[in-house]
N, CA, C and O atoms as a Tinker XYZ file with bonds, in Angstrom:
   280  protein
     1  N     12.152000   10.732000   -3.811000    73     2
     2  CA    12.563000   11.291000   -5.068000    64     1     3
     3  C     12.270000   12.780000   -5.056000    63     2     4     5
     4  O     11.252000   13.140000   -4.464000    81     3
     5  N     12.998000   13.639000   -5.607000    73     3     6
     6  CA    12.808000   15.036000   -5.827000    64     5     7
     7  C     12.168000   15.288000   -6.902000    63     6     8     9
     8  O     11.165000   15.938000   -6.605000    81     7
     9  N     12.247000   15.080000   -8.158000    73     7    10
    10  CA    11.523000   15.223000   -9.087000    64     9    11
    11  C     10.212000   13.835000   -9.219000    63    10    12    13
    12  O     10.167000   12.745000   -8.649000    81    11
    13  N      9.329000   14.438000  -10.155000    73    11    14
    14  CA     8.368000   13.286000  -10.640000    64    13    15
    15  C      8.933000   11.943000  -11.928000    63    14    16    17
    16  O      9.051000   12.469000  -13.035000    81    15
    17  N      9.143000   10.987000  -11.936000    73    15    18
    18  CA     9.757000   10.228000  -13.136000    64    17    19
    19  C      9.526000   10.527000  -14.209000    63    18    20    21
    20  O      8.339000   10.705000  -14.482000    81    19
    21  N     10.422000   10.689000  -15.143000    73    19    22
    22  CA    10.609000   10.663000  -17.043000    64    21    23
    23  C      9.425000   10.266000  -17.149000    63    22    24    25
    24  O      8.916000    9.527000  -16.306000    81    23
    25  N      8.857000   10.658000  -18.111000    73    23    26
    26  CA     7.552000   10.193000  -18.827000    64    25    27
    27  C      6.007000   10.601000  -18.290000    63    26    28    29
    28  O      4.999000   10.524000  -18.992000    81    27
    29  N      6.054000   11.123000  -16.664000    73    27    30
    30  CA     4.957000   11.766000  -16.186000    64    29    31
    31  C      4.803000   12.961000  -16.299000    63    30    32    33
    32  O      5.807000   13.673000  -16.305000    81    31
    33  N      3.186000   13.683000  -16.454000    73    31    34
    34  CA     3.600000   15.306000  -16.439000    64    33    35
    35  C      3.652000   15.642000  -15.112000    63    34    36    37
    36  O      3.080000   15.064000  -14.188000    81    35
    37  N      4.600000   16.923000  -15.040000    73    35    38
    38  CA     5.379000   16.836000  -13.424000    64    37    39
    39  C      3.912000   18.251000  -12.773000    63    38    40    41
    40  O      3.589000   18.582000  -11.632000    81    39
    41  N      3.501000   18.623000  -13.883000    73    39    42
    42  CA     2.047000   19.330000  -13.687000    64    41    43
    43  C      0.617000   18.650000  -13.050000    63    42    44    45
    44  O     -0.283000   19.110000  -12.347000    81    43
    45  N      0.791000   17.756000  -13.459000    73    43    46
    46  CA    -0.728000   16.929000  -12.934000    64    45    47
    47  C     -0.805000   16.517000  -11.327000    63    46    48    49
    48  O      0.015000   15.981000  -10.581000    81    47
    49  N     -2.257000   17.043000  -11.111000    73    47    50
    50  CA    -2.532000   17.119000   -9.905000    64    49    51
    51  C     -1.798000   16.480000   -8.846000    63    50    52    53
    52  O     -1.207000   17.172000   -8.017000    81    51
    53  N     -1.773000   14.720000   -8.775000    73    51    54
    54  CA    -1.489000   13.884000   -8.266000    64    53    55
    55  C     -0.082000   13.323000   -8.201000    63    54    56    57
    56  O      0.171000   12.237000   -7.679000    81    55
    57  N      1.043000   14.314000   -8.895000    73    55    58
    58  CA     2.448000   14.042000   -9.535000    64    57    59
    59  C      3.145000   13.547000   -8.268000    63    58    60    61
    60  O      3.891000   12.569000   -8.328000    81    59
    61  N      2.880000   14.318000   -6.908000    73    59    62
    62  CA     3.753000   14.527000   -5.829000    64    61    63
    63  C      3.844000   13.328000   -5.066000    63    62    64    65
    64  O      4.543000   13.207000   -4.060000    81    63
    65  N      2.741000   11.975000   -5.830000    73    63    66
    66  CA     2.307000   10.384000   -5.154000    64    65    67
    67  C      3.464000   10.136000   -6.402000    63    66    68    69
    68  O      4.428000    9.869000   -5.684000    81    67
    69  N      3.832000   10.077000   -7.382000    73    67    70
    70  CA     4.944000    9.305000   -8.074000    64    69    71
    71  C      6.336000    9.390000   -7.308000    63    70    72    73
    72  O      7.248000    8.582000   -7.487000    81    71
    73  N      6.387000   10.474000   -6.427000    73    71    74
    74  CA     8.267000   10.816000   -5.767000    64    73    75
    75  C      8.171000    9.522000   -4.472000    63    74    76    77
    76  O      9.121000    8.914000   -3.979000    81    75
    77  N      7.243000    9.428000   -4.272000    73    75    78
    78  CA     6.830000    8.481000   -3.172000    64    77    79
    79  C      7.629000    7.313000   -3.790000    63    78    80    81
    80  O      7.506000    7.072000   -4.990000    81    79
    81  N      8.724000    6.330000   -2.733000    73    79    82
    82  CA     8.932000    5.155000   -2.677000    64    81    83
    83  C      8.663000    4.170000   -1.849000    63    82    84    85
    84  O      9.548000    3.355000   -1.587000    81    83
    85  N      7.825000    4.101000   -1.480000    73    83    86
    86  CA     7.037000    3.048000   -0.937000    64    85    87
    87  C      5.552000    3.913000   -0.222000    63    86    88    89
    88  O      5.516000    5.023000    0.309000    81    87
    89  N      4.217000    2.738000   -0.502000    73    87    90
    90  CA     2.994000    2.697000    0.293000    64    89    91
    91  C      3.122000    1.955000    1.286000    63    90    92    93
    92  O      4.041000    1.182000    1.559000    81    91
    93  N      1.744000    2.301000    2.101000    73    91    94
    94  CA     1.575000    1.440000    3.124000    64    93    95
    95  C      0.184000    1.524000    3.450000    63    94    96    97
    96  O     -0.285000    2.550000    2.957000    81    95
    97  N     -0.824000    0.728000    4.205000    73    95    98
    98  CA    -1.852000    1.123000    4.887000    64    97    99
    99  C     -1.461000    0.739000    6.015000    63    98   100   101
   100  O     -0.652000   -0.118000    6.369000    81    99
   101  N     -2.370000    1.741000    6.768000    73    99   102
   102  CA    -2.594000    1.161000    8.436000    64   101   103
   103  C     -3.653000    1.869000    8.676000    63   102   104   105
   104  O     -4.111000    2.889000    8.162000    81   103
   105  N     -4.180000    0.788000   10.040000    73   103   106
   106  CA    -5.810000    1.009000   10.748000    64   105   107
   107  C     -5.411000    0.635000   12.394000    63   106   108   109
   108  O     -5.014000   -0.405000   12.921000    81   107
   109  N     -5.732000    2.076000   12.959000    73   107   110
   110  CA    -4.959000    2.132000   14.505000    64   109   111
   111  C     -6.346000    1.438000   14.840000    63   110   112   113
   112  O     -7.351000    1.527000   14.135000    81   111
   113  N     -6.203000    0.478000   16.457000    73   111   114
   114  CA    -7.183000   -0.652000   16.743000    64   113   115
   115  C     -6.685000    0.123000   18.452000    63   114   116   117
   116  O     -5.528000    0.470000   18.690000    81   115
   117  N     -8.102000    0.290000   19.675000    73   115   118
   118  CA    -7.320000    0.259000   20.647000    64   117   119
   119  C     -7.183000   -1.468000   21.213000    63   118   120   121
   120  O     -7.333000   -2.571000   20.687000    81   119
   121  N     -6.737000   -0.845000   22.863000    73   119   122
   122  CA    -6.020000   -1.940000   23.179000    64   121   123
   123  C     -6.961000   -2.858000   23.655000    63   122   124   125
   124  O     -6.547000   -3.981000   23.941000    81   123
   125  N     -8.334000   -2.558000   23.817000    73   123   126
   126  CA    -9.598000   -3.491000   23.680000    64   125   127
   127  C     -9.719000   -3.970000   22.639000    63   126   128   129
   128  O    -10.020000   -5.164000   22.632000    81   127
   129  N     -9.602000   -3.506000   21.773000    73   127   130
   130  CA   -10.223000   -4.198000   20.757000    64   129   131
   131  C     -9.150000   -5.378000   19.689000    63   130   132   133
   132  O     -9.468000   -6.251000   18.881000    81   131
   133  N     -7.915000   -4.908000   20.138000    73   131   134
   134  CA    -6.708000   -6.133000   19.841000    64   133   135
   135  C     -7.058000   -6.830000   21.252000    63   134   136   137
   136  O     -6.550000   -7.938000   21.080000    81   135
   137  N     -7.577000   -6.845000   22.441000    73   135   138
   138  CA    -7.531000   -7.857000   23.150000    64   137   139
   139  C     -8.479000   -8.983000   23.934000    63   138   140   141
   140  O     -8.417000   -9.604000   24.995000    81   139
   141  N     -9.959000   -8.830000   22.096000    73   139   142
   142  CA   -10.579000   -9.310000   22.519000    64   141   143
   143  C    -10.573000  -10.723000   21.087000    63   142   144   145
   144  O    -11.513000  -10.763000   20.293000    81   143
   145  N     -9.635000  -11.533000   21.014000    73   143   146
   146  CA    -9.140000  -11.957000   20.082000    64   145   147
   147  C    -10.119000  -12.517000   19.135000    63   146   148   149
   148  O     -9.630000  -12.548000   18.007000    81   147
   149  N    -11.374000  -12.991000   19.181000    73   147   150
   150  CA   -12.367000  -12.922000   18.364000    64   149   151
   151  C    -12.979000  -12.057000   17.726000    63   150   152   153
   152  O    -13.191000  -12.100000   16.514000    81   151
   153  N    -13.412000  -10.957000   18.690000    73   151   154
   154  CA   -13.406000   -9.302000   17.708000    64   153   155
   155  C    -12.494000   -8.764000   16.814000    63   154   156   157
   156  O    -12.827000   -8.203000   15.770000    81   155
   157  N    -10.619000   -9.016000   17.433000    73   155   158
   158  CA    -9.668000   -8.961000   16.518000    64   157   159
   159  C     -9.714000   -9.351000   14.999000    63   158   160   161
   160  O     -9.767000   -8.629000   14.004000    81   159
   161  N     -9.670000  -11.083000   15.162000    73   159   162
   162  CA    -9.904000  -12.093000   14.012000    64   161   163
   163  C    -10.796000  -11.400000   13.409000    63   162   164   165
   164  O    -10.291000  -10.945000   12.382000    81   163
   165  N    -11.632000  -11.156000   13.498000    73   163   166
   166  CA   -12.829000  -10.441000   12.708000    64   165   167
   167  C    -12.813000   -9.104000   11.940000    63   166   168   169
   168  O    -13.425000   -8.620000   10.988000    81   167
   169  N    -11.616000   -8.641000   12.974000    73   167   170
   170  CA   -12.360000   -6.829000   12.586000    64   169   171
   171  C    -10.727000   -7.177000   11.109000    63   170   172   173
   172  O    -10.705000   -6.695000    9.977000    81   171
   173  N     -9.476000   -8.252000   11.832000    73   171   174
   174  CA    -8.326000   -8.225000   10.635000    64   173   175
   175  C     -8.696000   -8.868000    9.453000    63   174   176   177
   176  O     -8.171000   -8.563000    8.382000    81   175
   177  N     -9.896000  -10.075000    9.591000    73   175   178
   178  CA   -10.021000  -10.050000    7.918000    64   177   179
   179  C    -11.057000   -9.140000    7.266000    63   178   180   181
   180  O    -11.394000   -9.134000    6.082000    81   179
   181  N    -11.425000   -8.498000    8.097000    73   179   182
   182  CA   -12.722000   -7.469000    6.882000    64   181   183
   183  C    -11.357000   -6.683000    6.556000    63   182   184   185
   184  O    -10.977000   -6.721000    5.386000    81   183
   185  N    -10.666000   -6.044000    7.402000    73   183   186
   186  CA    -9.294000   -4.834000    6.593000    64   185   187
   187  C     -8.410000   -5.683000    5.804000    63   186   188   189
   188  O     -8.088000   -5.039000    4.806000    81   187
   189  N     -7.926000   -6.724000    5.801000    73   187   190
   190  CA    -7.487000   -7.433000    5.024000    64   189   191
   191  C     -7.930000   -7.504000    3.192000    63   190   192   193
   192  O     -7.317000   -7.422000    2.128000    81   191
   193  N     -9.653000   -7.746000    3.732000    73   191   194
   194  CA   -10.360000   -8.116000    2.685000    64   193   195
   195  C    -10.542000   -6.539000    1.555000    63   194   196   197
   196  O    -10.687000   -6.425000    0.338000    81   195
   197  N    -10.434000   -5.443000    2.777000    73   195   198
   198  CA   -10.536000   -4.157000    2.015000    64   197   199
   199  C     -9.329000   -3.529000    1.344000    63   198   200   201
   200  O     -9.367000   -2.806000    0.348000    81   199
   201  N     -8.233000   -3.910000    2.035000    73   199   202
   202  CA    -6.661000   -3.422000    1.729000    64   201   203
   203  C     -6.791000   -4.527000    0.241000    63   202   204   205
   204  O     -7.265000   -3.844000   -0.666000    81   203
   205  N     -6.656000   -5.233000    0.006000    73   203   206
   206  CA    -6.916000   -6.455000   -1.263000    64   205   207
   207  C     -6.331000   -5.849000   -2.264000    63   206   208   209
   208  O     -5.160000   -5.662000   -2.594000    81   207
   209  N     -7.434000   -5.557000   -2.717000    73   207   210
   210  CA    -7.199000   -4.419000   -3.920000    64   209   211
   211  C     -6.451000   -3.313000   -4.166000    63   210   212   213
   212  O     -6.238000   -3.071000   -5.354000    81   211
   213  N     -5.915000   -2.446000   -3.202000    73   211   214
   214  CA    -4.923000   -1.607000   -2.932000    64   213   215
   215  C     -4.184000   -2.540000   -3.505000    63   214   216   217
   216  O     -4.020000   -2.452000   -4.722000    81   215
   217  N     -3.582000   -3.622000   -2.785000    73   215   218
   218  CA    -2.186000   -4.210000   -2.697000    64   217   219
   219  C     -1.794000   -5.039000   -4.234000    63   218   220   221
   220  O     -0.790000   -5.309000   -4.894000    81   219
   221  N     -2.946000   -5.189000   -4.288000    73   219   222
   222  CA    -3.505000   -6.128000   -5.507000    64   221   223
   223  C     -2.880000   -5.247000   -7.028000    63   222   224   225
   224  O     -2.267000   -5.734000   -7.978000    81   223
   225  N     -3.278000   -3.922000   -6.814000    73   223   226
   226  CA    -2.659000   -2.761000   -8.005000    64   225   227
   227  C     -1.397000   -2.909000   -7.748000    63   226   228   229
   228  O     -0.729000   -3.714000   -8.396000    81   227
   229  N     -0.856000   -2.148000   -6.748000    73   227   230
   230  CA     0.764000   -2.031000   -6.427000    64   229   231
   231  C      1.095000   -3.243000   -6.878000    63   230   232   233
   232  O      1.833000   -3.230000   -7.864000    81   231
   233  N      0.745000   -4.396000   -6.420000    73   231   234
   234  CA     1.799000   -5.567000   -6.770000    64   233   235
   235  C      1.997000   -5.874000   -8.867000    63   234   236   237
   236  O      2.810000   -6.604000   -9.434000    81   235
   237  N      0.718000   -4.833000   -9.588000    73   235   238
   238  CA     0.918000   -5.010000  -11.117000    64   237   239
   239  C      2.241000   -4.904000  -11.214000    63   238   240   241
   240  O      3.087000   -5.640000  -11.723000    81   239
   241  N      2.327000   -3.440000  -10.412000    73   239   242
   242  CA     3.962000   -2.785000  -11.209000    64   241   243
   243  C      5.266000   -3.435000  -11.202000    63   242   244   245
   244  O      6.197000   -3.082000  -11.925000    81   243
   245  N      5.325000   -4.825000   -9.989000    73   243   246
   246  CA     5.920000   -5.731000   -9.943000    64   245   247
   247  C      5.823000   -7.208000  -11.003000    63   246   248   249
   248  O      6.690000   -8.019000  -11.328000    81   247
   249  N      4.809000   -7.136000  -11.235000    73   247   250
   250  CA     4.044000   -8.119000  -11.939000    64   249   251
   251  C      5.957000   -9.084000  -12.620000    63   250   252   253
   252  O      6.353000  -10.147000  -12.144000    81   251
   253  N      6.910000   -8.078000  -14.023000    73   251   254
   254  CA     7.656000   -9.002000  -14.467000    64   253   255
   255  C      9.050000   -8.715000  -13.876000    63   254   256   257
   256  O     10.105000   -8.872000  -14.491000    81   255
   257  N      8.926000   -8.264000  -12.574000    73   255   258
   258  CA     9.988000   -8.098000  -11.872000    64   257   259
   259  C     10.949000   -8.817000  -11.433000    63   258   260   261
   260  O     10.713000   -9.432000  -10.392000    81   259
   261  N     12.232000   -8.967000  -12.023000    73   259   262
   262  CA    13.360000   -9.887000  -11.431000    64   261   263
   263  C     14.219000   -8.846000  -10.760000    63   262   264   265
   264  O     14.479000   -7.671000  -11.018000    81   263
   265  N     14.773000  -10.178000   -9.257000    73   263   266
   266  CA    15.668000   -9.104000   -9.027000    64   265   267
   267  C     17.306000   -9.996000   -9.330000    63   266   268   269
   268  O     17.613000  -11.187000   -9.387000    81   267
   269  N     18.111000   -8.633000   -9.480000    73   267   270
   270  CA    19.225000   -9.207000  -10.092000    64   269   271
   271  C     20.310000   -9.905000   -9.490000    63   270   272   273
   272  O     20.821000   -9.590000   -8.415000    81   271
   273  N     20.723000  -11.069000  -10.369000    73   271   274
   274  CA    21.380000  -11.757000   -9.459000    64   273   275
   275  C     22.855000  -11.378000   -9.563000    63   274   276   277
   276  O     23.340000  -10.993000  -10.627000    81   275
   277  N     23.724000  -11.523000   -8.165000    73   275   278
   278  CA    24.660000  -10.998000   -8.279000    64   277   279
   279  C     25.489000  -12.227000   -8.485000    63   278   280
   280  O     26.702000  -12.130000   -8.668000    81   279
């Protein structure tokens, strides 16, 4: 998006995260440590368990979201 959306002030610090259409996280792993598949399992649910809540907000704004049927 080029501008910030109707209804935000296009002044406030943080405006330039509203033009944004889509998040994401990521956590680079080397190639030891994806190939020690028990350390893996381990190290993907603690980031799992930490991403949570991130994903957990984003998904409010969806919360009464239909999509339309054609």
């Amino acid at each position: 998006m080029k501008n910030v959306p109707a209804g935000y002030d296009k002044d406030h610090p943080q405006a330039e995260y509203l033009k944004y259409k889509s998040w994401y996280l990521e956590y680079f792993m080397t190639d030891d440590e994806v190939g020690n598949t028990t350390a893996f399992i381990e190290k993907a649910v603690e980031l799992f368990r930490i991403m949570k809540p991130f994903n957990d907000y984003l998904n409010k704004a969806l919360k009464d979201f239909k999509m339309p049927t054609r």
